[in-house]
C-alpha positions, 0 to 999 in steps of 0.5 A: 882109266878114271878110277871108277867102279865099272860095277856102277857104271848103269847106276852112274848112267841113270842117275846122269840121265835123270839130272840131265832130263830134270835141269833141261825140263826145268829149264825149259818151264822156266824159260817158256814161262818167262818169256811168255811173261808168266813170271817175272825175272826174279821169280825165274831167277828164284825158280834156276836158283831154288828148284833147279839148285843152281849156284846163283852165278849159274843161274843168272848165267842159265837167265842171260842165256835164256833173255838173249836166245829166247827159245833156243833153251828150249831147242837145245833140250830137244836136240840132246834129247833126240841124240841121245835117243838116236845113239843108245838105241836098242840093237847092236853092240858099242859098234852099233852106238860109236857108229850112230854117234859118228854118224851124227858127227860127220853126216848132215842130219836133221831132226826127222832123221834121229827119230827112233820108233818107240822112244821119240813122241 
């Protein structure tokens, strides 16, 4: 329906995942380092804008966000982390992942619930 290449579809999810993994993991640095006074907000703007590659607009939105919910960045990385772990799991076909996916959309689930032995930790 998108007009993609169902043939890329792996390489497009791969590729996805890594920026996803690199922009949480430099976010997180930057915001632990920031906030813990290692680096000044110039300097953690510097890192958004040059080493993440974030537009300066994006940046100074990413720095906001980081000076009014301090260590959610960091939470934030984490959950998406564990959902997307807990969803594309191994076993199952796309029944098995809409139905994890929907789990987590209409159960009450905490964290210790979407641990999936061998790919959390």
């Amino acid at each position: 329906m998108a007009g993609l290449d169902p043939a890329g579809a792996a390489l497009l999810d791969t590729i996805s995942t890594a920026a996803t993994d690199l922009l949480f993991s430099g976010n997180i640095r930057v915001a632990r380092e920031y906030i813990n006074g290692a680096i000044s907000r110039e300097d953690a703007y510097a890192r958004l804008r040059d080493v993440l590659l974030l537009a300066p607009e994006t940046a100074e939105t990413h720095l906001r966000f980081i000076e009014e919910f301090r260590a959610y960045p960091v939470a934030l990385s984490e959950g998406y982390r564990l959902v997307r772990d807990y969803v594309g799991a191994d076993g199952g076909g796309p029944a098995q992942l809409w139905g994890r996916f929907a789990r987590i959309l209409t159960e009450p689930v905490l964290p210790g619930d979407l641990i999936v032995c061998g790919t959390s930790g």
